[in-house]
C-alpha positions as CSV (number, residue, x, y, z in Angstrom):
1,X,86.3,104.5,140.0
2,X,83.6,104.0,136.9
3,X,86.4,106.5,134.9
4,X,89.6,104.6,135.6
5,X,87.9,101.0,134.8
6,X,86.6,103.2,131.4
7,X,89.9,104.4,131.1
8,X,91.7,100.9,131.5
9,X,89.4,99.4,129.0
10,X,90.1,102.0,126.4
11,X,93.9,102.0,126.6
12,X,94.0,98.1,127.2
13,X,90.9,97.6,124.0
14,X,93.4,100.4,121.9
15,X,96.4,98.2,122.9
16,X,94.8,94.9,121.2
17,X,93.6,97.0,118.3
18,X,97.2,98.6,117.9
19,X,98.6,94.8,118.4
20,X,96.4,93.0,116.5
21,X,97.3,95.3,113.5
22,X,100.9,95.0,113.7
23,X,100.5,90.9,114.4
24,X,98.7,90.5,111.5
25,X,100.6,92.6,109.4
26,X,103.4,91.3,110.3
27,X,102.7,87.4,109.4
28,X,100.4,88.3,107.1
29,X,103.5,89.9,105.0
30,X,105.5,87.1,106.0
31,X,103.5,84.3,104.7
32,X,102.8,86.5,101.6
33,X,106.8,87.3,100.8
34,X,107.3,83.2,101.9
35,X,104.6,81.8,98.9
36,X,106.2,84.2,96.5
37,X,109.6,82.9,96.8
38,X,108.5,79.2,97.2
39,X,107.2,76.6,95.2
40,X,103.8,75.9,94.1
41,X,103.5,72.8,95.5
42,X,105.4,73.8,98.6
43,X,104.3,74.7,102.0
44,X,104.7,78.2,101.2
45,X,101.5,78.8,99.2
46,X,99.7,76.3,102.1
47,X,101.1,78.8,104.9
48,X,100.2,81.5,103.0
49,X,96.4,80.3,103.1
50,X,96.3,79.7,106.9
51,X,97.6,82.7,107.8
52,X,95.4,85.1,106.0
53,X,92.9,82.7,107.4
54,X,93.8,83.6,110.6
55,X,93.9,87.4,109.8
56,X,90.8,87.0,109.0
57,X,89.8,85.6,112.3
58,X,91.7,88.3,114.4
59,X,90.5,90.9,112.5
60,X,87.0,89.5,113.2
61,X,87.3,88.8,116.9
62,X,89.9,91.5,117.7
63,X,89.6,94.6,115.4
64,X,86.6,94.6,115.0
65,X,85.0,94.7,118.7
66,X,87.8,97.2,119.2
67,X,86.6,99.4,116.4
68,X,83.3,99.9,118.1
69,X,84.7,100.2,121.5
70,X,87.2,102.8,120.6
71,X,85.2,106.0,120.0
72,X,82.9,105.1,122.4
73,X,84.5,105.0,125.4
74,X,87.3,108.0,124.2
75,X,83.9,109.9,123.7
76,X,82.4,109.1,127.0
77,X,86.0,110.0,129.2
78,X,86.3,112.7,127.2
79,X,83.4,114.1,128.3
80,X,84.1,112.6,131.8
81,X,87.2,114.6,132.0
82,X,85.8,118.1,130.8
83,X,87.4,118.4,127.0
84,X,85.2,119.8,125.0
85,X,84.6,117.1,122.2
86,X,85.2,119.4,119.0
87,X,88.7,120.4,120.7
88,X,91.4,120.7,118.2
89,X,93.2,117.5,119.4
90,X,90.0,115.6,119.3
91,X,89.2,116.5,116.0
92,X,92.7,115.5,114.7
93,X,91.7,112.1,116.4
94,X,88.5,111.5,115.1
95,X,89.9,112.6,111.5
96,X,92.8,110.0,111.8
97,X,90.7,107.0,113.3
98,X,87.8,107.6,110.5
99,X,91.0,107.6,107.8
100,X,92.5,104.2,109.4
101,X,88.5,102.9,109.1
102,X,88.2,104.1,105.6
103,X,91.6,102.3,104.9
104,X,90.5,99.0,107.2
105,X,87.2,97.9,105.6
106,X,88.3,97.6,101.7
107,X,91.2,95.4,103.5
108,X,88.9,93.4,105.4
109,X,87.3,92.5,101.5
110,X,90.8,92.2,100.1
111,X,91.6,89.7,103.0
112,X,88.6,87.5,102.6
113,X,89.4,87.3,99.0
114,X,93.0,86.8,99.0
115,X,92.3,83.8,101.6
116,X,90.1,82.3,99.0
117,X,92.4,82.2,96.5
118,X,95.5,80.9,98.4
119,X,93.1,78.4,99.8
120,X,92.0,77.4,96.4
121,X,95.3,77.5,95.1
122,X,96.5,75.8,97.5
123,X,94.0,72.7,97.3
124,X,95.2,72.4,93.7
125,X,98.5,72.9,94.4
126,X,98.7,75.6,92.1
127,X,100.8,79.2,92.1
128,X,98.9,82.2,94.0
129,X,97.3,83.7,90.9
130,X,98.5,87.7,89.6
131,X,95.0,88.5,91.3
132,X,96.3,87.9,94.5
133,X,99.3,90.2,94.6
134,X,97.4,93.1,93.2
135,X,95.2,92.5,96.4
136,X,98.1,92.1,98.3
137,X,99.9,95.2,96.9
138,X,96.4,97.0,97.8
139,X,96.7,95.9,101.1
140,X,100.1,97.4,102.1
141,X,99.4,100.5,100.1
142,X,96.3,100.6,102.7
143,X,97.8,99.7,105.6
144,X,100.5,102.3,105.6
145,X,98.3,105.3,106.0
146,X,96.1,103.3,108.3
147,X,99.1,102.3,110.6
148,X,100.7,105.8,110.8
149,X,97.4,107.6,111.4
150,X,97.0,105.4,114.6
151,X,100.2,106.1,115.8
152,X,99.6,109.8,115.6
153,X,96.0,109.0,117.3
154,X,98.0,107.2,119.8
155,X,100.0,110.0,120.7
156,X,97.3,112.6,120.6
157,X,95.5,110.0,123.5
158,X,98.7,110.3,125.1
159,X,99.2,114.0,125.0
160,X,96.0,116.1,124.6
161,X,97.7,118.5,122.7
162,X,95.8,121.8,123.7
């Protein structure tokens, strides 16, 4: 019983890590592209500032805890179920997760920063300066090896590829 609730945790703590990601991204780039094309003044450079605020947060609450969780529990059911933990498949997993780490925490810099310069920006009403969308160009470039080495680590959990 102790390895299925282990088990459930991991795929379920791997699901909101996966999600949060995506979620993020997704507004994240949203609210981005939105105070590009907008005003100033407008609500677009506002939005802009809450929602990397609130990346931020989930990337905080969420990613983070998962992070740690992660390789913890995948070690421990790994060596519940018998694999040894340098097998091929592993090592491809730990490669790819320590890669989509190495790409996370400059991005979780990059985000605190970008938030404080929409929020500034937008408490004087003023453009998102060129700073910001070099971060912001950062930050995709980052996230793209980051999001297709988990969905290769995702399958590997899947399949155990001997």
């Amino acid at each position: 019983m102790e390895y299925l609730i282990v088990k459930w945790l991991h795929i379920l703590s791997s699901t909101v890590l996966f999600g949060t990601g995506i979620g993020s991204a997704y507004y994240m780039l949203r609210a981005c592209l939105h105070a590009r094309r907008a005003r100033p003044t407008s609500a677009g450079v506002t939005g802009a500032a809450m929602v990397v605020g609130h990346v931020v947060q989930a990337d905080l609450w969420f990613t983070t805890t998962t992070i740690v969780f992660q390789p913890l529990s995948g070690w421990y059911l790994a060596h519940k179920a018998g694999f040894a933990l340098t097998s091929p498949w592993l090592m491809w997993t730990y490669g790819l997760y320590l890669l989509a780490g190495a790409c996370w925490l400059p991005v979780v810099w990059i985000q605190l920063r970008m938030r404080d310069m929409a929020r500034d920006a937008a408490a004087r009403g003023a453009p998102l300066p060129p700073a910001f969308w070099t971060f912001f160009k950062v930050w995709v470039a980052l996230g793209i090896p980051a999001f297709f080495g988990l969905v290769v680590v995702f399958y590997l959990m899947v399949a155990k590829p001997s």
